[in-house]
N, C-alpha and C positions, 0 to 999 in steps of 0.2 A: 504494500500500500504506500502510496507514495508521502511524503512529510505536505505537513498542512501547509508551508510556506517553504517554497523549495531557495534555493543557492541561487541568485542570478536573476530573484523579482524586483522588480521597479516599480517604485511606488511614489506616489505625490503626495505629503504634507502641506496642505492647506496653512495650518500655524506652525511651521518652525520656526524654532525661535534662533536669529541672530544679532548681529549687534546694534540694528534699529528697531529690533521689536519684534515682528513676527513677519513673515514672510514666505507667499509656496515655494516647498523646492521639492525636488524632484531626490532621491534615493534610489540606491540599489543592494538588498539586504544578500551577505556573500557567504551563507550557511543557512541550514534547515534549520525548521524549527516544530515541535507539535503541541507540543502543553503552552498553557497562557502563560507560564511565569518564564518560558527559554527568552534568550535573551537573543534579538539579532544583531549581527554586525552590521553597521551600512557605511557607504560611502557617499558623499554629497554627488550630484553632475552637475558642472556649470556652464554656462559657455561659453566655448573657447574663442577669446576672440582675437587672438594670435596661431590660426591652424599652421599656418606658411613653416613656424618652426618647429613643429611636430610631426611624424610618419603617422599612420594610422596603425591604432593598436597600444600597445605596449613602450611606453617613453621612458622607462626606469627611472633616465637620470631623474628627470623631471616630478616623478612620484605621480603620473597621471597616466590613464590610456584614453586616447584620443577615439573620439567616433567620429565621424564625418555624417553632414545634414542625410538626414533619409535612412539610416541606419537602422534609427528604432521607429516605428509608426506613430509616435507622439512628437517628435523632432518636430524644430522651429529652426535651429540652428546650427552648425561645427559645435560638438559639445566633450567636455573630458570630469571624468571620473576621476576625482582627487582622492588619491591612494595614500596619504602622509595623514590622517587623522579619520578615525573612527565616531561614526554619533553610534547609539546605540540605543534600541526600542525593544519594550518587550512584547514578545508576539499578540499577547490582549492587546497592547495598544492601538496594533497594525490593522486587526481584525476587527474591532470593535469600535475603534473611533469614528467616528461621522466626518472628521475633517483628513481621512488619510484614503485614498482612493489607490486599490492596487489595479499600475498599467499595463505590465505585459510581463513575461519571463523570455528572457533569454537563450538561446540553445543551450545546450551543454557546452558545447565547444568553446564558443564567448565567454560563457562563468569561469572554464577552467583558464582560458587567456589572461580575464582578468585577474585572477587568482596568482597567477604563476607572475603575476606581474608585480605582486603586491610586496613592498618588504619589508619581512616580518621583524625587523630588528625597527622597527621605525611606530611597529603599533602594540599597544599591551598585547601580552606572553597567551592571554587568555582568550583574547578576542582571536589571534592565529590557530591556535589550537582547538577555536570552535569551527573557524571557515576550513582548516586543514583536514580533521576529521570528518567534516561533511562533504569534502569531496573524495575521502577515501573508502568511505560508504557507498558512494558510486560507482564504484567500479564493480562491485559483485553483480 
């Protein structure tokens, strides 16, 4: 049976809170999840408004992977996934809230990109070892 909230969903918060207050952004949670209390990992997307000095995909240096317009079916814009800082939601929050709308899931192939792009000396010891074990549960 598959996890209630698989590695590789995109999700919009209506109220994230940043440093003006609240704000929609857009998330990508990068581990499973099934009980209300597991906790997701996410990463912000923002958009990229410098693509010229990025490849597509996986930018290490940069702590970002880049998608380019039309990628995902919700795209407006060149957008990248900032891989240098974790937000973190609990699955009740994802599922239950009225202001969190989940947009699409990802292949596999893309989750594990992102994944392998991520590095893990740069985000808590906890939160890699939630995204790591849920993509080693994958492979059976």
């Amino acid at each position: 049976m598959p996890p209630i909230f698989q590695a590789g969903t995109i999700f919009l918060d209506l109220k994230a809170a940043n440093i003006d207050g609240q704000k929609a952004k857009y998330f990508i949670g990068m581990n499973e999840a099934n009980d209300e209390d597991d906790k997701v990992i996410c990463f912000v997307l923002n958009t990229e408004h410098h693509p010229e000095k990025l490849t597509e995909g996986c930018n290490k240096n940069k702590e970002k992977f880049y998608v380019p317009l039309k990628k995902f079916n919700f795209q407006t814009a060149n957008t990248s996934i900032m891989l240098y800082r974790t937000v973190i939601y609990k699955l009740e929050e994802i599922i239950s809230s009225q202001d969190i709308k989940i947009i699409e899931t990802v292949d596999e192939t893309m989750a594990r990109q992102i994944k392998n792009c991520i590095d893990k000396e740069s985000i808590e010891p906890f939160a890699w070892e939630l995204i790591n074990a849920s993509f080693k549960i994958k492979k059976n």
